[in-house]
C-alpha positions in Angstrom: -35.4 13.2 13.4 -36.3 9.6 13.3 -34.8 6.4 13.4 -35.5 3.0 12.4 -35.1 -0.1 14.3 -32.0 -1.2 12.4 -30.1 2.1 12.8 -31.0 1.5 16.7 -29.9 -1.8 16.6 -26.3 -1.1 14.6 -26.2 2.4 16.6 -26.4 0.1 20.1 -23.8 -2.7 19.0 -21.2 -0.4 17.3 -21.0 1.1 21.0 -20.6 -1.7 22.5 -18.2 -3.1 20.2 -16.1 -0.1 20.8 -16.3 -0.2 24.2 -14.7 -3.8 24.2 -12.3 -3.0 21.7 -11.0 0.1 23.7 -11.2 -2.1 27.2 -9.3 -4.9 25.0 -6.4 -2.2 23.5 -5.8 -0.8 27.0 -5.8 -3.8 29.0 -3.9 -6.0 27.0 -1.6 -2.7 26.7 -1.5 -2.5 22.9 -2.2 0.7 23.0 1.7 1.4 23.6 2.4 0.1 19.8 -1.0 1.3 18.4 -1.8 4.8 20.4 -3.3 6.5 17.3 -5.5 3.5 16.7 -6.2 3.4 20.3 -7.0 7.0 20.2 -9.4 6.7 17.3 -11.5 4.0 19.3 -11.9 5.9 22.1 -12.6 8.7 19.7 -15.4 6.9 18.0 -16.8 6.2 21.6 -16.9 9.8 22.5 -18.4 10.4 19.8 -21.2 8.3 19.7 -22.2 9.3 22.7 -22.1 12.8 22.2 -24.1 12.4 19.1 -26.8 10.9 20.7 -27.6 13.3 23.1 -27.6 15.7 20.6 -30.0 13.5 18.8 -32.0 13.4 21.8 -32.5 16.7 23.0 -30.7 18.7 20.3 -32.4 19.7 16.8 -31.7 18.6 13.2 -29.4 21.6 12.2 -27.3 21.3 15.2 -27.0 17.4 14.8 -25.8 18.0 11.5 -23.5 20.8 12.4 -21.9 18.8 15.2 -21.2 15.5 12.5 -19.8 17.5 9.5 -17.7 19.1 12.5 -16.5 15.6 14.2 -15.9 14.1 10.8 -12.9 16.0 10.1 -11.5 14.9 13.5 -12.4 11.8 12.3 -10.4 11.9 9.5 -7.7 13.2 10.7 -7.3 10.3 12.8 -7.6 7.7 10.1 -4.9 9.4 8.4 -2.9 9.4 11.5 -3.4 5.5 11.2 -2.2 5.1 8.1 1.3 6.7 9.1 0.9 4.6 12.1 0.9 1.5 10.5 3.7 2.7 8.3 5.6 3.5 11.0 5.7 0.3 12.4 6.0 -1.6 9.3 8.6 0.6 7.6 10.7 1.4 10.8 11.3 -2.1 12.7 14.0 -1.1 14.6 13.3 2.5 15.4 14.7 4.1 12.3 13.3 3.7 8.6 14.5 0.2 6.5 16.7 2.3 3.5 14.3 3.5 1.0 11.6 2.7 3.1 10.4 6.5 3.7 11.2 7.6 0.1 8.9 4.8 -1.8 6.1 5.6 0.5 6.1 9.0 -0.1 6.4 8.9 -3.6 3.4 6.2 -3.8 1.6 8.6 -1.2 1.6 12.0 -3.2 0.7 10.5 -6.3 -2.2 8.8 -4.5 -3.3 12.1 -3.1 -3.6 13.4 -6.2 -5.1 10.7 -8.0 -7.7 10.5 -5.1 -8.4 14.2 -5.1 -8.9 13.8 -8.9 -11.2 11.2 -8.8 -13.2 12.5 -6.0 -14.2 15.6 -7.7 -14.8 14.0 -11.6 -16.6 11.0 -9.7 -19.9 12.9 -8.1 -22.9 12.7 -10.8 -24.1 15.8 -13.0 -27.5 15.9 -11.5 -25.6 16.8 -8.2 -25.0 20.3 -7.9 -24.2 22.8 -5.1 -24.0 22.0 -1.5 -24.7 18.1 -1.9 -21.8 17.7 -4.7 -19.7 19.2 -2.5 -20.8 17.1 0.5 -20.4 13.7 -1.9 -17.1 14.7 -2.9 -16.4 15.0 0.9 -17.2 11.8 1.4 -15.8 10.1 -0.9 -12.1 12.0 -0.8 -11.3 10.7 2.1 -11.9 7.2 1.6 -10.1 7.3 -1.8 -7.5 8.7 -0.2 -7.5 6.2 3.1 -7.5 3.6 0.8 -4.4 4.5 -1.4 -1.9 5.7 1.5 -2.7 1.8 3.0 -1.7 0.4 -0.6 1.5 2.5 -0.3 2.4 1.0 2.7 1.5 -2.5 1.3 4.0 -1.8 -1.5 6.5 -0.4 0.0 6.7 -3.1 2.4 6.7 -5.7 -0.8 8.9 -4.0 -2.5 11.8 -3.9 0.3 10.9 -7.8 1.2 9.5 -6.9 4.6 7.0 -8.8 6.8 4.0 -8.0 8.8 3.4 -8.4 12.2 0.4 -10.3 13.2 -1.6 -7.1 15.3 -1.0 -5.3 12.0 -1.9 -8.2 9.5 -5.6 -7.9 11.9 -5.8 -4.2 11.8 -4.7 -4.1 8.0 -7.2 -6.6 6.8 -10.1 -5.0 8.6 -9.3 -1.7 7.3 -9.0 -2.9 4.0 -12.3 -4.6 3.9 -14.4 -2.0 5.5 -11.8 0.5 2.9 -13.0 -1.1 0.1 -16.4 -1.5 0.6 -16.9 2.1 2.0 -15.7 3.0 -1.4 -18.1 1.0 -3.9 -20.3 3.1 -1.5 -19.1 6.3 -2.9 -19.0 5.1 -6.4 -22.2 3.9 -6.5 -23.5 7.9 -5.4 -22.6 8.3 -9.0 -26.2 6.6 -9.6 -27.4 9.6 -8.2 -28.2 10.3 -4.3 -31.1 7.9 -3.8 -29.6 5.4 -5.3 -30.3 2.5 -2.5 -28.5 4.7 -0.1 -29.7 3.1 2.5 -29.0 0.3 1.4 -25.4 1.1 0.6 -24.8 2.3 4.4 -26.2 0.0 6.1 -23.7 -2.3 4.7 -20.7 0.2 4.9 -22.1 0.0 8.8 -22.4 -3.7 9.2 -19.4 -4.2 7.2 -17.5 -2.0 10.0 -19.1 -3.5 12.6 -18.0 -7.4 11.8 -14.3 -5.5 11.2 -14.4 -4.2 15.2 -15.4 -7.7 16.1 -12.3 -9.4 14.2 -10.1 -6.7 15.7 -11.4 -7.4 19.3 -10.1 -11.2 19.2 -6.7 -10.3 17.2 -6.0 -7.4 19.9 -7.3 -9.9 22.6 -4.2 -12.5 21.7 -0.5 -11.9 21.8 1.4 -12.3 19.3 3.6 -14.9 18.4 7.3 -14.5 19.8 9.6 -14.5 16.7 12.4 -17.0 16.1 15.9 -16.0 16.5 17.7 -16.7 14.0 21.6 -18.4 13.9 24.4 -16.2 12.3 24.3 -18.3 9.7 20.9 -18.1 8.5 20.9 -14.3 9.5 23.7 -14.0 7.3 22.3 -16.3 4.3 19.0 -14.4 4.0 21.0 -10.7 4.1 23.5 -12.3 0.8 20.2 -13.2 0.0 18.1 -9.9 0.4 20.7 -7.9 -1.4 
């Protein structure tokens, strides 16, 4: 196995932003409202180093072995996120705003399936076999991260609730690394050579700018919220209703 310079290069500073991300999660200690995310990082860090010495002194069938293996830990985790997020959106106060759970799960499932759908209509005719089965594995998961963060998104429209600045930053640089991840897949439907490279280089470097935004939202607090008078708490409840 080989590498080229810019694989080094982005292999190199996606460590390292991880390693300041994690040291940034722990010692600021939001890794008591975001332990899932927290665990993810430090996840992706183990990872990478793992990986590497496989690369190292390992062969190419046991690198590969090892990834396809870590991946679904992987994803497990960024679905773990998702509920996260949801959690602390959708449950302010400890228990779930009314009708918070139910429209999320409805928008969830129907999500799923419309990912799962897509995912297996979406990978090209002239991939068959092992590789349509490893496109379609790759691009599932993304479909499907991206839809269960929408639900949140509507859900919390739709009940008139507000975001919290840590989860503003971790939403929008999920979203963007999300969304660009899944042009990714779509554009496999070109076939699998279809400037591949290309294409993951900027899934990579796209990922890489969103650790760097979530290092300086992580590294400052939050703003305190205003308390509100009776009066105005009990306006915008008439209101709300």
């Amino acid at each position: 196995m080989d590498l080229s310079w810019f694989d080094r290069a982005v292999w190199v500073v996606g460590f390292a932003g991880h390693i300041i991300l994690l040291f940034v999660l722990v010692g600021k200690e939001r890794w008591r409202t975001f332990p899932i995310f927290t665990s993810l990082i430090a996840f992706n860090t183990l990872r990478t180093i793992l990986l590497f010495l496989i690369y190292r002194y390992g062969s190419e069938v046991v690198y590969s072995r090892a990834y396809w293996s870590i991946e679904v830990l992987d994803i497990g985790l960024q679905l773990g996120l998702v509920f996260e997020m949801a959690r602390i959106v959708l449950k302010p106060t400890g228990t779930w705003v009314r009708d918070a759970w139910k429209l999320f799960s409805l928008f969830g499932a129907v999500g799923t399936c419309i990912a799962a759908v897509l995912a297996f209509v979406a990978v090209p005719a002239t991939v068959t076999g092992l590789n349509a089965w490893s496109t379609r594995a790759q691009l599932f998961p993304t479909m499907l991260f991206c839809v269960l963060f929408a639900s949140v998104m509507v859900a919390s429209s739709s009940l008139g609730l507000v975001w919290r600045n840590h989860v503003m930053g971790l939403g929008r640089g999920l979203t963007i690394w999300a969304i660009v991840s899944l042009m990714g897949g779509v554009c496999s439907y070109f076939g699998p050579n279809w400037h591949i490279n290309l294409l993951d280089h900027i899934r990579i470097t796209t990922y890489i700018g969103a650790t760097v935004y979530w290092i300086i939202t992580f590294w400052y607090p939050e703003p305190k919220s205003r308390t509100l008078t009776p009066e105005m708490y009990a306006y915008l409840s008439s209101l709300h209703k």
